[in-house]
Every structure is written in structure tokens, then in C-alpha cells.
C-alpha positions in Angstrom: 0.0 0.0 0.0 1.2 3.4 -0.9 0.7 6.9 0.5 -1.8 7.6 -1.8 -3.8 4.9 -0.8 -3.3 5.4 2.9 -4.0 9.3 2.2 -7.3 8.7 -0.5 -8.8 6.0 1.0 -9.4 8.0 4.4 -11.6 10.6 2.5 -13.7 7.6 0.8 -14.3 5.1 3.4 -14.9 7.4 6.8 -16.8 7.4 9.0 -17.3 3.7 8.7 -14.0 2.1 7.9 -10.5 3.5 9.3 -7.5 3.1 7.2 -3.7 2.8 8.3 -0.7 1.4 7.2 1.8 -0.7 9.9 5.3 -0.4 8.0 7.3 -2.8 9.9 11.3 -3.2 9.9 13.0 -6.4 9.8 11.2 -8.7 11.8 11.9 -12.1 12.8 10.4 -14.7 10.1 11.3 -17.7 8.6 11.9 -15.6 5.8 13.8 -13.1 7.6 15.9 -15.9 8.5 15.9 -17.6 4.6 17.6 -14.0 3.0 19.8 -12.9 6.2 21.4 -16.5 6.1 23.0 -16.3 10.1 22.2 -15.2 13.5 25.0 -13.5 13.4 23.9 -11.6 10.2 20.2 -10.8 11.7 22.3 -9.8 15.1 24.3 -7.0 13.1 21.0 -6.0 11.4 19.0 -5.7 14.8 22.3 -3.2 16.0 21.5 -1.2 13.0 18.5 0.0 15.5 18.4 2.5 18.2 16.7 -0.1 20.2 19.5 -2.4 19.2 17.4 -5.4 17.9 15.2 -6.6 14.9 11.0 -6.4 15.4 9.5 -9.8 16.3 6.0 -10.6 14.7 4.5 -9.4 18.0 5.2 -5.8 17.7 3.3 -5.5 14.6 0.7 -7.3 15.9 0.0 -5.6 18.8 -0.4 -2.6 16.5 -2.9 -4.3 14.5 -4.9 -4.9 17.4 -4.6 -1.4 19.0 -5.8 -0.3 15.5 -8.7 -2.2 15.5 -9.5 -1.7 19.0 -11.8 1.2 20.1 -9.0 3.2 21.8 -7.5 4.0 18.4 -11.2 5.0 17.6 -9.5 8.9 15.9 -6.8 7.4 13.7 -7.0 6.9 10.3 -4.6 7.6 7.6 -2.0 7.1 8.7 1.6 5.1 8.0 3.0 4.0 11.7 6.0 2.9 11.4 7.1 -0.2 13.8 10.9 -0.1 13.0 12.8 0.2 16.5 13.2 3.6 16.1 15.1 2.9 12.8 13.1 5.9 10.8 14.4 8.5 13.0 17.9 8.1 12.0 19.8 10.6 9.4 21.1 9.0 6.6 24.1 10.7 5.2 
């Protein structure tokens, strides 16, 4: 899904359907595991984070179902990023 879609749909669908985006990091999968090829590569790619570890399937799921619960009840629209803080770092 693209911003465009997370930013088009919004207008369309509301009030009765909330749209948002969970753009996860590198999580732990078994296909995480297939492309990295070692712990010790999937270690050096969870220090790459500020908080210094990869995103377990978990993290993204909780999202979901914060999302989908009431308390999220005036969010739509939006892209969260679950990445360990990785989006907040400068690239140079």
C-alpha cells in the first residue's frame, strides 16, 4: 500500500472504515531468517536499530490490534512505522 492509498482511502471510506498502514522493519520470520542467512547476520541488522534489535511478529501485531480496537477510535490515515526507532535516523 502506498501513501496515496493510505491518504485517498481515508476521505472515501470514513466514517465507517478507518485506514492505516503498519510499515514494519526487519522482523523475525522464517523468511527473515531464509535471506539474512546467520544469526549472526540478523544480530548485526538488529544493532543497525536504536533499540538495538530486529521487530519480532509481536510488535506488529500488537499494533494491529490497538488499531482495531476502540481506543484507536480517531486514527485513520495514517503510515506508523514499527521499525525500532530505525526511521528516526539521518542517513548521510
Amino acid at each position: 500500500m502506498n501513501d496515496s492509498v493510505t491518504e485517498s482511502s481515508p476521505k472515501k471510506l470514513a466514517p465507517a472504515i478507518r485506514v492505516n498502514v503498519i510499515a514494519p522493519s526487519l522482523t523475525r520470520t522464517k523468511l527473515t531468517a531464509r535471506l539474512t542467512g546467520t544469526a549472526e547476520a540478523v544480530q548485526r541488522g538488529g544493532e543497525r536499530h536504536p533499540l538495538q534489535r530486529i521487530g519480532e511478529p509481536e510488535d506488529a501485531g500488537r499494533m494491529a490490534a490497538y488499531l482495531l480496537g476502540d481506543d484507536a477510535g480517531w486514527i485513520t490515515g495514517q503510515t506508523i512505522g514499527i521499525d525500532g526507532g530505525l526511521g528516526t535516523l539521518q542517513t548521510s
